[in-house]
C-alpha positions in Angstrom: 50.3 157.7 95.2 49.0 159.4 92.6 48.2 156.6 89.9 46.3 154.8 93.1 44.2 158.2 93.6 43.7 157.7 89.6 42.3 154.2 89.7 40.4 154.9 93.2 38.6 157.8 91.3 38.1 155.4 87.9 36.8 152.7 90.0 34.4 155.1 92.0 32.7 156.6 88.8 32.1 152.5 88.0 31.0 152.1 91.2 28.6 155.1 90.9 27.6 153.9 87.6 26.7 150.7 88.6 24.3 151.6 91.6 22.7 153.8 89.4 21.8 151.4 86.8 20.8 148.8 89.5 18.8 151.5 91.4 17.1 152.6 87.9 16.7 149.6 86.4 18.2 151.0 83.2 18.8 148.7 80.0 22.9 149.9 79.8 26.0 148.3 81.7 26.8 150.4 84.8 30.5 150.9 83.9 29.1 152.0 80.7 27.1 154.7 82.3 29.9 155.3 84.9 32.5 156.2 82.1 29.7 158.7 80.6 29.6 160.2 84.1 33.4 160.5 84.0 33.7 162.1 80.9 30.5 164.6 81.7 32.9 165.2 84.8 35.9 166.0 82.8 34.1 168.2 80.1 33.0 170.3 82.8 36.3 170.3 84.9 38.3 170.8 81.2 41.0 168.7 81.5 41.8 165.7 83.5 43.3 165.8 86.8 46.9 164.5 86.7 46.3 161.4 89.0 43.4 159.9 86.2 45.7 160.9 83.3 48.8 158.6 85.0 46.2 155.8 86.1 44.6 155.6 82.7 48.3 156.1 80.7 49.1 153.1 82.7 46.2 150.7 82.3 46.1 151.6 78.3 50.2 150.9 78.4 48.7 147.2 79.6 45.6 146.8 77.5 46.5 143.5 76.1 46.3 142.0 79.4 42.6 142.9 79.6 41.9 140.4 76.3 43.3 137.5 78.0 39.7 136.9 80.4 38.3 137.3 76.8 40.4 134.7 74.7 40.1 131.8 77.9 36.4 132.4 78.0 36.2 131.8 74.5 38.3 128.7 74.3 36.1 127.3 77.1 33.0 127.4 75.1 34.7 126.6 71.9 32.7 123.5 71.3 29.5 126.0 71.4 30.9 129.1 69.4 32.0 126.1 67.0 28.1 124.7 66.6 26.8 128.1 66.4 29.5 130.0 63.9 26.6 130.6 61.5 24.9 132.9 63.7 28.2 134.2 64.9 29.6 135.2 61.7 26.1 137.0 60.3 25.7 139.0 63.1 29.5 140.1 63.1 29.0 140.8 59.7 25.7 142.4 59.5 26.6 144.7 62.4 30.1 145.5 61.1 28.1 146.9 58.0 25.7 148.6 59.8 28.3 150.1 62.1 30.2 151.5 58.8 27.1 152.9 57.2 26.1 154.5 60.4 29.5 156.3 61.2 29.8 157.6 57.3 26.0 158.8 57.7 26.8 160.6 61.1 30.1 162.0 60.0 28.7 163.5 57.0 25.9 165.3 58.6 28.2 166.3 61.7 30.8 167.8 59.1 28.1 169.5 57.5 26.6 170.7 60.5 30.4 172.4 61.8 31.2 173.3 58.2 27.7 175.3 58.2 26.3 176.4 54.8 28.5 176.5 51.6 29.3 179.9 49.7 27.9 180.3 46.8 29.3 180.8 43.7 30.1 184.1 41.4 29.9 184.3 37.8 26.3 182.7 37.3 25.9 179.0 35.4 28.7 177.8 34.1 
């Protein structure tokens, strides 16, 4: 019972999520927004009630099954992805490398940020 309270609750903040955006007209998937809601939720609560930890400890045990939509949808536009790999493999590319120099560039002022300022040093020039 309690990893169908889990996935009622995880499907609820999607749902919420998705009305939202609809309703707003905002640019961002609703489960997107819905999973921001959820973990707003569980900042605030400070732990996560015991019937989302089993739901989501058993939908992460089967995350390979949620690939499988992915892989048959590609293989039925193979023929396009396969006229268009160009594009495809520029824009992977590009925004891997963008996504690298963006994470290095936000961890190094976030760690300098926590870390605060740096003592300074005794002795005078050296």
């Amino acid at each position: 019972m309690q990893f169908l309270n889990g996935i009622t609750l995880l499907l609820v903040y999607q749902l919420v999520g998705e009305i939202t955006v609809r309703l707003l007209g905002l640019p961002i998937p609703g489960p997107v927004l819905g999973m921001v809601m959820l973990f707003i939720t569980l900042m605030i609560r400070g732990k996560a009630p015991e019937s989302v930890d089993q739901a989501s400890t058993a939908l992460l045990s089967h995350l390979s099954l949620l690939f499988v939509p992915a892989g048959v949808g590609m293989m039925a536009h193979f023929g396009r992805i396969a006229d268009e790999w160009v594009p495809i493999t520029l824009a992977l590319l590009l925004s891997t490398v963008i996504t690298m120099v963006a994470t290095a560039l936000i961890m190094q002022v976030t760690t300098r940020w926590f870390a605060g300022p740096l003592p300074e040093k005794e002795g005078g020039n050296e």
